[in-house]
N, C-alpha and C positions, 0 to 999 in steps of 0.2 A: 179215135177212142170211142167207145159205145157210150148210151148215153146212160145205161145202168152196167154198174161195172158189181163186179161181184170183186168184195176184197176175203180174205182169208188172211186171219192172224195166229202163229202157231207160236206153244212154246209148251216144254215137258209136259207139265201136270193140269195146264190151262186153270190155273190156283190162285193167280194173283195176274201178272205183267199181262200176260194175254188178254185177260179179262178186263183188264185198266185200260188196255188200247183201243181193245173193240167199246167199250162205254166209251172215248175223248173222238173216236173216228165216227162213229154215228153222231156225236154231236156237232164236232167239225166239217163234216162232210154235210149234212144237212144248212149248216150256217150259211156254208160257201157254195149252197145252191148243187152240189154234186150229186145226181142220182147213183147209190150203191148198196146193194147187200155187204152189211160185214157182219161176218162168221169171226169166232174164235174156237180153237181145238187144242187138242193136247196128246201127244205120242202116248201119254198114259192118264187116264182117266183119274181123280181125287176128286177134290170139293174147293171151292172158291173160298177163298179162306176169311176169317172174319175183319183182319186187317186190310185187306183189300175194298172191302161195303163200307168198313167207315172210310177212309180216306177220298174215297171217291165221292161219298153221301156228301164229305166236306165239301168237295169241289161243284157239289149240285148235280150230279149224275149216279141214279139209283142202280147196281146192279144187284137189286135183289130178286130177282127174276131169273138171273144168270145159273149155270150150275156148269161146272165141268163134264165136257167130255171130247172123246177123241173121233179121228177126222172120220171114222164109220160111221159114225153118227149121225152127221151130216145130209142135209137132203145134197143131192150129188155132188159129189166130194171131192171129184175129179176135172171140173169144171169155173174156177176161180180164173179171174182178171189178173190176180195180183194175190202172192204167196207173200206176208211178212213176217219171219222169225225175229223173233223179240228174246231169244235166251240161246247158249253157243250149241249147248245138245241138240235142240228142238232142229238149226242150224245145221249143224250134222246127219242128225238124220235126214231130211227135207230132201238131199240127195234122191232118196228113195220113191220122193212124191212123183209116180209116174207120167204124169199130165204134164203136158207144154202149157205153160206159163211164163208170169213175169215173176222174179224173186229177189226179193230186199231182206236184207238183214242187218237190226243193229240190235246188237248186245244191249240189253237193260240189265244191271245187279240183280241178285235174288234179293228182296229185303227177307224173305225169311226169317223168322228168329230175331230179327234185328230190331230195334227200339220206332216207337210210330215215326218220329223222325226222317229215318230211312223210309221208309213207307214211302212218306211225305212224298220226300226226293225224287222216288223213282216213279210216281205218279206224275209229277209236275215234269219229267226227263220224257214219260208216256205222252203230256199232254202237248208238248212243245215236237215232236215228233209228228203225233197226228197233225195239229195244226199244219207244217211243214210240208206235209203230203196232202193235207187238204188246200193248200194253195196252189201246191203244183199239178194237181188234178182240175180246180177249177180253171188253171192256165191252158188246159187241154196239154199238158205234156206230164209225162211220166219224171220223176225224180229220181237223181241219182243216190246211191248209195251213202257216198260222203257228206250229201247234203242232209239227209237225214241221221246219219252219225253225230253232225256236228250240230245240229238242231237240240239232239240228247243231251251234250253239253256232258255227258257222265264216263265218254272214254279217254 
């Protein structure tokens, strides 16, 4: 494994779950000693939504700095370590990311529209993820799929 890994976080609208990842994976990755860029993107460009700054604010992690956008955006965009989709679309489409990479996916709920509660949930399903992958990168081995599935605790 390199010693700065570039990760990549996608998900539709990069509004919420992508955004919650990339703030728990910079935190965790740093903890655990892990040199990495982490990027988060989105198939379609919106705004980081205001549910998302507080629940994270709670947890001690500021994404006010954050703003959505999509994987053109990006300074080279084609070049990531590690591809993680965090929503089944973003998942979908991802097929299309033409670059060889590594690619993880677990489904997080939308909390969308749904009471902070949810928020909550799927912030703490983001944080318990990252963590998960942040230990198996400072192991120097790459994590499977299922382990970070079940890390989520939400399928």
């Amino acid at each position: 494994m390199k010693t700065a890994l570039r990760i990549l976080v996608l998900c539709t609208h990069n509004s919420a779950r992508s955004q919650m990842m990339e703030g728990w994976l910079r935190r965790h990755l740093a903890e655990a000693g892990v040199a990495a860029e982490v990027r988060s993107a989105g198939t379609v460009r919106t705004r980081v939504k205001p549910e998302a700054l507080r629940v994270m604010a709670e947890a001690g992690i500021d994404l006010g700095g954050h703003r959505s956008k999509t994987l053109f955006e990006l300074p080279d965009p084609w070049n990531f370590d590690l591809v993680l989709t965090v929503c089944d679309a973003a998942a979908e489409a991802c097929p299309a990311y033409p670059a060889r990479t590594r690619r993880l996916h677990v489904g997080l709920p939308d909390p969308s529209g749904r009471p902070l509660a949810e928020w909550r949930r799927v912030r703490d399903a983001a944080g318990r993820v990252s963590a998960a992958l942040a230990r198996a990168l400072a192991a120097e081995r790459w994590p499977e799929e299922d382990e970070l599935r079940r890390a989520a605790g939400v399928e």
